[in-house]
Steps between C-alpha positions, in 0.01 A plus 500: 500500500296439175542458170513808266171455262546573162417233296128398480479158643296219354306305841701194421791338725648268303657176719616273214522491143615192214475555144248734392327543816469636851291432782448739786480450876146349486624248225304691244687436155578767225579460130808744492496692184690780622855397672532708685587767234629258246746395754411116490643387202536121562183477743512475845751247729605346189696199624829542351473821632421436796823258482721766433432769727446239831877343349610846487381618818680207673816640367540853481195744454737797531775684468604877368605545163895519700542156375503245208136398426521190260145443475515923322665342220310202445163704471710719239579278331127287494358794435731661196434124355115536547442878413728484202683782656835370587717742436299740763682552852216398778518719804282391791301684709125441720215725276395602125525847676840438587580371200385800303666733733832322408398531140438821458851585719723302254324689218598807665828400573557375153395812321518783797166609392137560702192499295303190465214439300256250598103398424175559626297209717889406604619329783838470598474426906367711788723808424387873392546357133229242514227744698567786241464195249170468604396797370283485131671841413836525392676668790876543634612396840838534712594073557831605694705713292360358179256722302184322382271556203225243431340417157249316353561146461557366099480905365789549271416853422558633936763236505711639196366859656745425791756280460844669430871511612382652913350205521651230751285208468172391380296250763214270377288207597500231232149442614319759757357316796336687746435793209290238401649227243610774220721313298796698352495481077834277349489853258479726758806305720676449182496893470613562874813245430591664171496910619625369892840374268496844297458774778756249784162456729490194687207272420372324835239218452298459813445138521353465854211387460510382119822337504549108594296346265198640629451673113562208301842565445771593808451838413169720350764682316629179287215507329650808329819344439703777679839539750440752760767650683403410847194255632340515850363148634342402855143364585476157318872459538468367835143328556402714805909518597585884508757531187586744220754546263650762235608360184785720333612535141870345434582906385456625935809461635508359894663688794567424843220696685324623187123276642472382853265259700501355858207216427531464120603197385482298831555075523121488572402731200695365249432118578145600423577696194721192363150240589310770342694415178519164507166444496409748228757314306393144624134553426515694224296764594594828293394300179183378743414863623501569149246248380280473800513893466435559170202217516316673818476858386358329189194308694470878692462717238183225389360593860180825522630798649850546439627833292854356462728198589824597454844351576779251414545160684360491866523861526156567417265820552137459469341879425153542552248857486419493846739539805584098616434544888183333499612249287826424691298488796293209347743298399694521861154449678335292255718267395814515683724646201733790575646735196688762465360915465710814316499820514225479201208435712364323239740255455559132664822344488582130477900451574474119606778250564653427156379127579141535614308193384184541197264431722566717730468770197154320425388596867580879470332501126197356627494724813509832283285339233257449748522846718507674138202330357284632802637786496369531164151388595450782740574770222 
């Protein structure tokens, strides 16, 4: 048997990896800007940890859902204390998909309706949602029984053209990742919370890849000071550990049966959700994604060749007028530095862990500094 290709491969096998950095099977180290899709969010084999999932596994690493979990109520609770959302209901399951798909069921089941509106240059997981997503048209797609209509991103005018009392729930990224880094206005989310409440649509915040700290805040959508209804976690949330959650709104009411999961909330999963916020908290590094954040797409937008730096925190999308492969190419070959791509071909994305060090920041300015400034010789 082989494996089912469908992801383009980068020629690396990594073998080991410690803070920000990997090294493959011929010891060759790599700066790792990327995370694995923004799923290192304390860097890799951080030591407490490592602790906690090794103490873990000598325990229990699993049972069913059949039973009392303790360990399900202690991440609740850390993480209603961190996220300033503790008067949400956490349920736990193993993927942002799966956490959407959950979503977008209890808005259904909360307001028996179908239609969903969502944005262009989304992505909410590998379902028929996220592919039609991809699309720079607004289109409509079937996503189970749920009726799909995509709009541009921050346009009040389409967004006021469709939002009424057949809608079930509105679904948006507080920051876009793989559409590119398009960061969602505080105006324009402050408009989705405000007609959401009026026409009984649910507002979901996908927080997948934005959420846990990784913005500058827990959530992209604090920034606009807003509650939404239901918000969909995983990647960061467990370091590399497969782990996802739904966050509900005290107003959905809880019923035996009403969301199930086999893996979702395991003893392994949740001991490395519960390191993952203890060292957030213990280093300080939403305030620190924040800063370092705020202080690198500074120095970038200072470097030749870049049309846009745009972001918030260590979520950070670096536009240029030319399609990046070349240059992602370069920095992989040339200097050992893996980043992220989107679905703009003209876009890189850096989505490091939330405590990379400055200087390893220095090496990937001085890298594209370098590779940009020839570039620019040859023109």
């Amino acid at each position: 048997m082989k494996t089912f290709n469908v992801y383009p491969l980068m020629p690396i096998t990594p073998v080991k990896a410690q803070g920000s950095y990997l090294w493959d099977q011929n010891n060759k180290k790599y700066l790792d800007l990327y995370g694995g899709h923004a799923v290192i969010s304390i860097g890799h084999s951080h030591p407490h940890y490592v602790e906690k999932i090794t103490d873990q596994l000598n325990k229990i690493a699993f049972y069913s859902n059949s039973v009392i979990n303790p360990l399900q109520e202690e991440l609740a609770y850390k993480l209603g204390e961190l996220s300033g959302c503790s008067d949400y209901s956490l349920f736990l399951c193993n993927s942002g998909a799966e956490a959407n798909e959950n979503a977008l069921k209890l808005a259904s089941f909360h307001n028996g309706r179908k239609k969903v509106i969502a944005f262009d240059k989304s992505f909410h997981g590998r379902t028929s949602l996220a592919v039609a997503a991809t699309n720079d048209k607004s289109i409509q797609a079937k996503v189970n029984e749920h009726e799909v209509i995509f709009l541009p991103l921050n346009n009040s005018e389409a967004f006021l053209d469709h939002i009424n009392d057949t809608v079930c729930a509105v679904i948006i990224e507080g920051i876009q990742g793989v559409g590119g880094i398009n960061v969602a206005t505080s105006e324009f989310l402050n408009l989705l919370r405000k007609k959401c409440h009026e026409y009984g649509a649910v507002l979901i915040l996908d927080e997948v890849q934005s959420g846990y700290g990784r913005s500058g805040k827990f959530f992209a959508h604090q920034y606009a000071n807003i509650n939404p209804d239901i918000i969909t976690i995983a990647k960061g949330m467990g370091n590399g550990f497969p782990v996802a959650g739904t966050l509900i709104a005290p107003h959905f009411e809880s019923k035996h049966g009403l969301l199930g999961t086999t893996f979702g909330g395991n003893h392994l999963a949740c001991a490395a959700s519960i390191a993952v916020l203890d060292v957030i908290k213990n280093e300080d590094l939403i305030e620190r994604a924040s800063d370092v954040g705020d202080k690198w797409m500074k120095d970038l937008s200072t470097l030749p060749g870049i049309k846009e730096v745009r972001g918030k925190g260590l979520m950070i999308g670096l536009e240029f007028e030319f399609p990046i492969a070349d240059l992602k190419n370069s920095l992989t070959n040339e200097f050992n530095i893996l980043v992220g791509t989107a679905s703009n071909k003209n876009v890189i994305r850096l989505l490091p862990a939330l405590n990379i060090k400055q200087e390893d920041i220095n090496i990937f300015n001085h890298a594209l500094e370098h590779i940009l400034s020839n570039q620019l010789k040859t023109v």
